[in-house]
C-alpha positions in Angstrom: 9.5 194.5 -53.6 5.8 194.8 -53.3 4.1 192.6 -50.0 0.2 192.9 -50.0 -1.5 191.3 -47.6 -5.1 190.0 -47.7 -7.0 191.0 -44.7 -10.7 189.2 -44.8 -13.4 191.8 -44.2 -15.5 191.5 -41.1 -18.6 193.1 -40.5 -20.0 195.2 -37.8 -23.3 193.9 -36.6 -25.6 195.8 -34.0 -28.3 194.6 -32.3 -31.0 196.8 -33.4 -34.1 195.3 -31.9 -35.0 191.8 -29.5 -34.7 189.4 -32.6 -33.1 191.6 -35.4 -29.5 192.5 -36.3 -28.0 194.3 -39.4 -24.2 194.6 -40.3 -22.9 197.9 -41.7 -23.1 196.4 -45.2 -27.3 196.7 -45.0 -27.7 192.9 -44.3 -30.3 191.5 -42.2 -30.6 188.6 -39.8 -34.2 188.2 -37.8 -34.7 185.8 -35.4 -38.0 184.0 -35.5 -39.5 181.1 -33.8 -41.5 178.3 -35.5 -42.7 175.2 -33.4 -40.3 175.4 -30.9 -37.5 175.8 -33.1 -35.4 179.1 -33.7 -34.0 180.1 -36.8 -32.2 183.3 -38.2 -33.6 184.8 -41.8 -30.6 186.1 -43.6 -31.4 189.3 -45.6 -28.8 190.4 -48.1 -28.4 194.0 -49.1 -30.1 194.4 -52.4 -31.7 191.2 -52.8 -35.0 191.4 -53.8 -36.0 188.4 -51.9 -37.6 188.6 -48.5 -34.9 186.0 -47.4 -32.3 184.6 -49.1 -30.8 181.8 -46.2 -32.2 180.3 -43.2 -29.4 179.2 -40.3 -30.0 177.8 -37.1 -27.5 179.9 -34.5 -26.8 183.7 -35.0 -23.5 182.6 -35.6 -23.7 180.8 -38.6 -26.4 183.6 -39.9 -23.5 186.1 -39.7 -21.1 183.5 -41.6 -23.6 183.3 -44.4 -24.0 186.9 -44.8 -20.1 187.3 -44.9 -19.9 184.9 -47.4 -22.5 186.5 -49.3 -21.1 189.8 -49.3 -17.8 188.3 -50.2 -19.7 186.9 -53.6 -21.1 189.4 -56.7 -24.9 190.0 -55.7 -26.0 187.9 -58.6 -24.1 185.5 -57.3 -25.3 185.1 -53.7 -28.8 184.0 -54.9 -27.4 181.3 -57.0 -27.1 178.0 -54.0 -23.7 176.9 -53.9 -23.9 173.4 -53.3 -20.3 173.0 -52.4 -21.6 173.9 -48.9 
């Protein structure tokens, strides 16, 4: 009897600089300020885009680029509007 368990992968994010974090997969999150409001560009490894999601905690920026890197790359420009 074969038992395989499914273990979800986590990343490993550093702080790299004041408002900009990358996780050992080459994804991106940059924290920026606009009118008082602070928001965290996702970057996904690959992506030819110079963002490809916008959250609102560092949190949820990390969740997003999990998610993504869980996805094909093609797939993690396509919205998923399940969400």
């Amino acid at each position: 009897m074969t038992i395989t368990l499914v273990i979800p992968l986590t990343s490993h994010w550093q702080h790299v600089h004041a408002d900009w974090w990358q996780d050992d997969q080459g994804n991106d999150i940059h924290r920026a300020e606009i009118d008082g409001v602070t928001l965290y560009h996702c970057h996904f490894a690959g992506s030819p885009l110079p963002w490809d999601a916008v959250a609102t905690s560092l949190d949820e920026a990390m969740a997003i680029a999990s998610r993504a890197r869980a996805r094909p790359a093609h797939d993690a420009l396509i919205p998923d509007l399940a969400r």
